[in-house]
C-alpha atoms as one frame of an Amber mdcrd trajectory, in Angstrom:
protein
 171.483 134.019 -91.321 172.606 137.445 -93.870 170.632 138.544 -96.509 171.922
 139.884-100.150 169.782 141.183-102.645 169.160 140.143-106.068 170.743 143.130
-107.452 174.151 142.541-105.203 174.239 144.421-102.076 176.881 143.643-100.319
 176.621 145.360 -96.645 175.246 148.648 -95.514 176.393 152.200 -95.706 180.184
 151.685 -95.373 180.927 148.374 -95.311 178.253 147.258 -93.077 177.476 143.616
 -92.558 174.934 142.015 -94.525 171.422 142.952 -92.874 169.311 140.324 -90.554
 166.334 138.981 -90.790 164.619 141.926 -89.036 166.370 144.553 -90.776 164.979
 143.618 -93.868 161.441 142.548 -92.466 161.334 146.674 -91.720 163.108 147.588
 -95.093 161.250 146.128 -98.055 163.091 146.359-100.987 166.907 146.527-100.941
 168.647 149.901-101.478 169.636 148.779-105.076 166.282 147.736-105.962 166.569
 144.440-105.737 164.842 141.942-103.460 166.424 140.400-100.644 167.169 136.488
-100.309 169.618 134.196 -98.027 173.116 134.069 -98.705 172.261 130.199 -98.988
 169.320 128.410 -98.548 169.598 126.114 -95.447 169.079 122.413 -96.014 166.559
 119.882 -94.658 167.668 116.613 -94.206 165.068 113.724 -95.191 165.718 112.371
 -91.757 164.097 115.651 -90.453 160.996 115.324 -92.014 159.767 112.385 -90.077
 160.475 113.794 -87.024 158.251 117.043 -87.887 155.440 115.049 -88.858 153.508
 114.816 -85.275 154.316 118.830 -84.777 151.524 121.131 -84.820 151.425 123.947
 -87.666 153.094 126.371 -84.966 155.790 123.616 -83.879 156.157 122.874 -87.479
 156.912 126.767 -88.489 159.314 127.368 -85.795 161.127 124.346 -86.792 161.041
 126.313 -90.313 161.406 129.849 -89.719 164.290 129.404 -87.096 166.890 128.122
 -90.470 165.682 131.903 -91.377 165.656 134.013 -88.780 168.403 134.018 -85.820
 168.303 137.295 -84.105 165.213 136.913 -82.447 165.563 134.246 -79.560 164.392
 131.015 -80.418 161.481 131.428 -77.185 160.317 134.770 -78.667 160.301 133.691
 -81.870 157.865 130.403 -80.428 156.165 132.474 -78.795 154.868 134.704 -82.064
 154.019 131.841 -84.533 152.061 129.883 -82.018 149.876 133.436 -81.069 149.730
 133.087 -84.974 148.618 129.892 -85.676 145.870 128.289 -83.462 142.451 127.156
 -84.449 140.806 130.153 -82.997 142.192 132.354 -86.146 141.950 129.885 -89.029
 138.926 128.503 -88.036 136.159 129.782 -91.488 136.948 126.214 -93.211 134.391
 123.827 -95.012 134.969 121.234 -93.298 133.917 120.917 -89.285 135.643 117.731
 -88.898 139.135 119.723 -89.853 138.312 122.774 -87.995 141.153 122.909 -85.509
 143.494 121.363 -88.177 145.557 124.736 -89.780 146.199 124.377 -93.559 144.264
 120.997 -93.902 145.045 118.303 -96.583 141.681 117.233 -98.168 142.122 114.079
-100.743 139.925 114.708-104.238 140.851 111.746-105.391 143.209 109.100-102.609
 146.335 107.440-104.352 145.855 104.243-104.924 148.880 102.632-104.928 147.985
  99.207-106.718 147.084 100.874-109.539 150.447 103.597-109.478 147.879 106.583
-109.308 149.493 109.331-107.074 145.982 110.856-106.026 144.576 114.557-106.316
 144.639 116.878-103.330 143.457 120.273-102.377 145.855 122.065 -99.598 143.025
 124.042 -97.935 144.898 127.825 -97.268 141.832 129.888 -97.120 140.680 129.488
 -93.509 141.978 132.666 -92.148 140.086 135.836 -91.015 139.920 137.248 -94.551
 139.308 134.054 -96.097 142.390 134.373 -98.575 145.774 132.343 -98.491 147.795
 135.407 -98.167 146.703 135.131 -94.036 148.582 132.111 -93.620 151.392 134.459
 -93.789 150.159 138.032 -93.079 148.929 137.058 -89.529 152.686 136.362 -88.992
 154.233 139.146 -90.391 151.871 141.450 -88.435 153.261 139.961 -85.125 156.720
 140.406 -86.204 156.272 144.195 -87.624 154.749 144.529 -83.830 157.662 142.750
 -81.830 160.227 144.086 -83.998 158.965 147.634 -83.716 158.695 147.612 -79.944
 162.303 146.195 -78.966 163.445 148.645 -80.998 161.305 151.398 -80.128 160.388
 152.640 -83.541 157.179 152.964 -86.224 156.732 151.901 -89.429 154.228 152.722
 -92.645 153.363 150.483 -94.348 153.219 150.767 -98.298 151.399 148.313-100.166
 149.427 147.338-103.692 147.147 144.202-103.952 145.141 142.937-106.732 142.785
 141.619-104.379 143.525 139.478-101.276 147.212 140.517-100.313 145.153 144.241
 -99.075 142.503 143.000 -96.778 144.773 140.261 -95.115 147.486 142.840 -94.317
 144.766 144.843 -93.651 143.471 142.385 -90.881 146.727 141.371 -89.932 148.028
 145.009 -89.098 144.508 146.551 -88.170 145.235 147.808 -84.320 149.118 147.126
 -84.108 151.315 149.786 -82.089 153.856 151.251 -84.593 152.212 150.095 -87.677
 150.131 152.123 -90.005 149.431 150.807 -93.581 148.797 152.930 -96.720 146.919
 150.163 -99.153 146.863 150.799-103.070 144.342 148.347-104.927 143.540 148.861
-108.340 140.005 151.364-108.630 136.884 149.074-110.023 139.270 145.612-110.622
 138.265 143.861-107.186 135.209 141.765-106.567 132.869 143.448-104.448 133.107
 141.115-101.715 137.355 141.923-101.799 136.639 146.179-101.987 134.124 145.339
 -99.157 136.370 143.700 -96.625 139.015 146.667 -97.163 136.903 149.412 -97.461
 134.657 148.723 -94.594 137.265 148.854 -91.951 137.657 151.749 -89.729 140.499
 151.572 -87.622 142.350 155.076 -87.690 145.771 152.669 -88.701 144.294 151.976
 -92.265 144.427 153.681 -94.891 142.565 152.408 -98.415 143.653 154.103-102.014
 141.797 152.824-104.549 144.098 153.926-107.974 143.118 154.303-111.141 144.281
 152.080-113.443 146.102 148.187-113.255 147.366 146.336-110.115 150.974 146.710
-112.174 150.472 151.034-111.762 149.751 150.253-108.396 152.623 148.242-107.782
 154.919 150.601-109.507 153.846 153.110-107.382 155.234 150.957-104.377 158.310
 150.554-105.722 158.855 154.021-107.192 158.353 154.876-103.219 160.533 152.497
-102.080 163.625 153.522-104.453 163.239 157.079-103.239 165.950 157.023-100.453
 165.087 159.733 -98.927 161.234 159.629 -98.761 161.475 156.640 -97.477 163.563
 157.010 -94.610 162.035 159.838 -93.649 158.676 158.277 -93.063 160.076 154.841
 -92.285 158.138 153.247 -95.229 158.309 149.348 -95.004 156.245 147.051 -97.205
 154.033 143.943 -97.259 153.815 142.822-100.505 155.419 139.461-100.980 158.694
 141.339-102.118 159.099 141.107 -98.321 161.069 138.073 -97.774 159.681 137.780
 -94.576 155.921 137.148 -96.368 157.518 134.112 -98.660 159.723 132.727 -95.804
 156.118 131.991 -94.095 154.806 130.681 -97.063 157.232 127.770 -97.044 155.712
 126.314 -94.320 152.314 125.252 -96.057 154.780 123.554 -98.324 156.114 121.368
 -95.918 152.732 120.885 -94.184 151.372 119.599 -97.418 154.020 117.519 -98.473
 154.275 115.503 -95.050 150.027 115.176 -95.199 150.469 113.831 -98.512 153.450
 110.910 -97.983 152.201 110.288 -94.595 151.104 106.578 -93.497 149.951 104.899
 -96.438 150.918 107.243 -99.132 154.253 107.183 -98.781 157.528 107.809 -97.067
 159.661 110.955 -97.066 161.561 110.280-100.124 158.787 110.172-102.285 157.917
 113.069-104.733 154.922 115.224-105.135 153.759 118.127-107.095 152.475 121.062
-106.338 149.921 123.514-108.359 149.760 126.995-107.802 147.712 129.922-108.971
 150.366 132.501-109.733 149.868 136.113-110.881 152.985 137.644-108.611 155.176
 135.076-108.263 155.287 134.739-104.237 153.290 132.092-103.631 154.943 129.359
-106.046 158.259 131.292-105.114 157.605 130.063-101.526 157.576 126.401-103.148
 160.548 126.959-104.956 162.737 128.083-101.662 160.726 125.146-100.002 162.775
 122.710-102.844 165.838 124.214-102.745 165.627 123.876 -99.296 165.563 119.970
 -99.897 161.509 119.434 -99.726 161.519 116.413-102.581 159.147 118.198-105.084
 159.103 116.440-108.290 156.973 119.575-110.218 156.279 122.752-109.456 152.976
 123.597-111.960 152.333 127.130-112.197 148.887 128.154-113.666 148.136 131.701
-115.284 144.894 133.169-116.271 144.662 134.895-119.625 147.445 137.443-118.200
 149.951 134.518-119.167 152.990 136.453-118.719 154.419 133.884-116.707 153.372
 130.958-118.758 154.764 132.507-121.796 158.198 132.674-119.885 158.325 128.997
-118.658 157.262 128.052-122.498 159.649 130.402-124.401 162.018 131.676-122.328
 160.623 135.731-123.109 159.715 137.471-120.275 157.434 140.266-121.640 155.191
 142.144-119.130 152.729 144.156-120.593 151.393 147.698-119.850 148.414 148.605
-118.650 145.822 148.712-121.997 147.025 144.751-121.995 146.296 143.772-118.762
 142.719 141.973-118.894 140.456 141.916-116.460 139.484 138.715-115.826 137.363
 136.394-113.463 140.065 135.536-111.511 141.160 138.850-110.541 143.745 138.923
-108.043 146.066 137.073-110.720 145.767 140.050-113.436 149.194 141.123-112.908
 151.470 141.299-115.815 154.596 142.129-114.149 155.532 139.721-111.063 157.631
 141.250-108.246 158.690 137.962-107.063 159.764 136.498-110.112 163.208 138.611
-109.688 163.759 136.045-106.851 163.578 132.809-108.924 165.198 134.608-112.230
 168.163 135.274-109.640 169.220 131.313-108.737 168.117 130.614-112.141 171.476
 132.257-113.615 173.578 131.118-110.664 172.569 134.010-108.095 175.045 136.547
-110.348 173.546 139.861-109.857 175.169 141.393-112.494 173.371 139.533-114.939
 170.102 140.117-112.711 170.740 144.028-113.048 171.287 143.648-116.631 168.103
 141.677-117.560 166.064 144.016-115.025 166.946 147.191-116.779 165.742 146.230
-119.313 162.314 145.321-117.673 162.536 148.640-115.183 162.623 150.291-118.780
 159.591 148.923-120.192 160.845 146.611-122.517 161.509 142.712-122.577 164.183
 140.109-121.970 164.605 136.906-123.966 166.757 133.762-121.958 165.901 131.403
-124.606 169.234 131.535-126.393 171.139 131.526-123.506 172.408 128.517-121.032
 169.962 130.015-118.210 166.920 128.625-120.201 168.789 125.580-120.708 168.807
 124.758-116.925 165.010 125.538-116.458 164.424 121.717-116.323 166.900 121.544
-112.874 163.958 123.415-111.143 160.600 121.504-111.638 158.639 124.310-113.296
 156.118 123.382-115.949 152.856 126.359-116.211 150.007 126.215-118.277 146.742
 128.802-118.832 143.545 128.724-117.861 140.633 131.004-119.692 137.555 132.139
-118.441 135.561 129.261-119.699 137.966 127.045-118.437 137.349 128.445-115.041
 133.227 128.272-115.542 133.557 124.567-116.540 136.068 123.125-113.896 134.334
 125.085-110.983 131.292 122.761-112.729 132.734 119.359-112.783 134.556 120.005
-109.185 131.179 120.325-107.943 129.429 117.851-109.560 132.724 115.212-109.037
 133.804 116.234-105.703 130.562 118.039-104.245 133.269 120.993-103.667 132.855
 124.699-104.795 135.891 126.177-105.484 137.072 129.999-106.258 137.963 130.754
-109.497 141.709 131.512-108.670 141.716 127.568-107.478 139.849 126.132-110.838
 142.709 127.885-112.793 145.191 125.705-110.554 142.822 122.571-111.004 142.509
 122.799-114.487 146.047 123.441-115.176 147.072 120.724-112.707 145.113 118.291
-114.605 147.577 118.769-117.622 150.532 117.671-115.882 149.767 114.881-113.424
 152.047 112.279-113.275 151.361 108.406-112.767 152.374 107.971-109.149 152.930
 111.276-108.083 150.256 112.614-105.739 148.735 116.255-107.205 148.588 119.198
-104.615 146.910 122.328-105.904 146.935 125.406-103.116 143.701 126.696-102.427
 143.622 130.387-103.237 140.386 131.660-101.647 137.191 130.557-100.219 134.436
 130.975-103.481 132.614 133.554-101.087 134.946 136.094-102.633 133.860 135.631
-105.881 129.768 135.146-105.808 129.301 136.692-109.416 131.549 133.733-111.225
 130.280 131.036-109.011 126.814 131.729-109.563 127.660 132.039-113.806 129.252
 128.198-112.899 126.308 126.607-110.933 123.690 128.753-110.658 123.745 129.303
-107.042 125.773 131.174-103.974 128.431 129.821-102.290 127.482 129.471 -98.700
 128.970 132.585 -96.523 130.210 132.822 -93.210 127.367 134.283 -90.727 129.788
 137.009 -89.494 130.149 138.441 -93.211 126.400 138.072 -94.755 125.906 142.082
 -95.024 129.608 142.886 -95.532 128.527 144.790 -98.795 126.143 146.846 -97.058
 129.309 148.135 -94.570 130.006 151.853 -94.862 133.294 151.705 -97.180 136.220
 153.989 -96.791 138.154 154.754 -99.723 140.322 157.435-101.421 140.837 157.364
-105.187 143.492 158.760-106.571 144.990 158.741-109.988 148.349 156.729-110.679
 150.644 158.970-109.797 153.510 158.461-107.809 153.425 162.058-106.084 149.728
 161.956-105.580 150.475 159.081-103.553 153.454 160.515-101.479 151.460 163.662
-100.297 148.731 161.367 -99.038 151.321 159.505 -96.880 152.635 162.995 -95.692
 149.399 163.847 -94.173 148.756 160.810 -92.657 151.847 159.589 -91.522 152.044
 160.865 -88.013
């Protein structure tokens, strides 16, 4: 498997071929800017899916992550997802009766066939160490950056920006490693206290917290003003986590497939059947992960995407404009870690959506990289929207109050504000028949403040975390300024 980027790389420095998997798990962004993808996206046959359904999550993601990633041998590569995924690391569910089940499926409301209702679903992500979805991947990548590293004898710093969750999971995930130190931007005063907590609190001499001031977007800029410095970051081999890794959104897939088999398994279903998935989207990688997972083959009748009041996205899917905003518009909301206004990982989708022609890619993108705006709805790109399942909707901060309500009250379930946008979206665009997954974001424990505005009490909490607030925290904050940023990685780097 060769990777291009979005932007049309065509080989290295000289007519090199077309990088491998692990070149670009180490590089990041491509050298044109762009983000990296297959040359095709490898096919799974219906037939397959049966056979996967009695594998474990591990057996389940090699099976995946092999079509991906052929130069590391197939035992190695075994050998790394199933250190990754056993109970023993995604064990901080709800439910004891699931606890050694990774990425569980748990039925709101069961089809019921006789009456042609597809059933509502919850694909429970958050078990991990940090209690986010972004470990079901992170864990992962953190092996890889490891075993990659070693066999080739190098080190890597790691550059990243999170509006919340994405920090303290690569955080977690890379805390300890040989080779790896990680250099975390987060937006200064935007997190919960619970999310600055679990970053700031740790103390291994490998992490590195930079609290910025201003939006997740400056942040994020900041990253990628790094990584299209060529020689800055060669020098101090800076590599990235953020989902414009493709090595992040490759792992992603997985869940997809997990969820999908739960869902049409015994007697819901067969492996032709259709289902939809909602997802909580402020960057674009985790609903990107579905849409790979469907071009792959995965028979997903809708993909629902659900914004918060930073509805760049939404306004997109509805109009065809993609407008992201600057930093005086970006609202902070109750459902932080999707107040983004400028998605990395849409690039990915936008590409396939105008038949993978990077010229047109580079067009519409300098126009974003230059502040301003691009309108598709004119064009025969917007026309084909309906070819790839999307549908998105908004959710406000009321609507969040008032679904994290009636899921409790309905389902005796408490769920995090990120996941009410997804159910209360969802709920505008289930389909007779079709079963209704929404992708838990984050255990509610994350978010105290908002659940106890919904229901007047605390979510419970994990014994391990009750005085996580009352950690020493260990932070830098720095303005948003891309050299400020750079000197602070030169005196740390090593």
């Amino acid at each position: 498997m060769r990777y291009i980027s979005t932007r049309g790389l065509t080989g290295g420095t000289g007519g090199a071929p077309l990088p491998t998997f692990c070149d670009i798990l180490l590089a990041g962004l491509a050298p044109d800017g762009g983000l990296y993808v297959p040359e095709s996206y490898p096919r799974v046959e219906l037939a397959e899916l049966d056979g996967w359904r009695s594998l474990s999550y591990a057996g389940l993601a090699h099976a995946i992550l092999s079509r991906f990633i052929d130069d590391i041998p197939a035992g190695d590569l075994y050998e790394l997802v199933a250190r990754t995924y056993t109970a023993e690391v995604y064990c901080h569910g709800r439910n004891p009766r699931q606890a050694a089940e990774i990425a569980p499926l748990r039925w709101l409301e069961p089809p019921a066939e006789q009456r042609g209702e597809g059933g509502l679903a919850l694909l429970e992500l958050s078990n991990g160490p940090t209690l986010a979805f972004k470990d079901m991947a992170m864990q992962l990548l953190g092996n890889l950056f490891e075993y990659v590293l070693a066999r080739r004898g190098e080190e890597i710093n790691i550059l990243g920006a999170t509006s919340g969750d994405t920090g303290s999971s690569a955080e977690y995930a890379m805390r300890g490693k040989h080779g790896v130190r990680v250099f975390m931007l987060s937006p200064h005063g935007r997190m919960s206290a619970f999310q600055r907590a679990q970053m700031f609190s740790l103390g291994d001499e490998n992490i590195h917290n930079l609290a910025v001031r201003g939006v997740f977007d400056d942040a994020q800029d900041i990253v990628k003003a790094v990584a299209n410095d060529p020689a800055f970051k060669t020098r101090y081999r800076i590599g990235a986590v953020n989902s414009i890794n493709w090595a992040r959104v490759a792992a992603q897939v997985v869940y997809y497939f997990k969820g999908y088999l739960a869902a049409t398994g015994g007697a819901h279903g067969s492996s032709d059947r259709q289902v939809a998935f909602a997802v909580p989207s402020g960057n674009f990688g985790n609903i990107c992960a579905g849409h790979i997972a469907r071009m792959m083959g995965l028979p997903i009748g809708r993909l629902v995407l659900a914004t918060n009041e930073n509805d760049v996205l939404d306004e997109f899917f509805r109009s065809g404009i993609y407008r992201p905003r600057g930093t005086a518009e970006t609202r902070p909301t109750s459902s932080p870690s999707m107040d983004i206004s400028k998605a990395s990982n849409f690039e990915r989708f936008v590409f396939d959506l105008v038949g993978r022609d990077p010229a047109v890619v580079r067009q519409l993108w300098s126009a974003i990289d230059a502040g301003r705006s691009f309108d598709l709805s004119a064009t025969p790109f917007y026309g084909r929207l309906p070819e790839f399942g999307f549908v998105s909707g908004r959710s406000t901060h009321a609507d969040r109050l008032e679904t994290i309500r009636r899921t409790c009250e309905t389902y005796d379930l408490i769920v995090d504000p990120h996941t009410a946008d997804g159910l209360k979206v969802a709920s505008e665009w289930r389909t007779p028949g079709m079963p209704m997954i929404v992708l838990e974001t984050a255990l509610p424990v994350k978010f105290e403040e908002t659940i106890v505005a919904a229901i007047g009490r605390k979510p419970d909490r994990p014994t391990a975390l009750e005085h996580l607030e009352d950690l020493p925290q260990r932070v830098t904050v720095v303005d948003a300024d891309v050299e400020a940023v750079k000197r602070f990685i030169v005196k740390h780097a090593g």
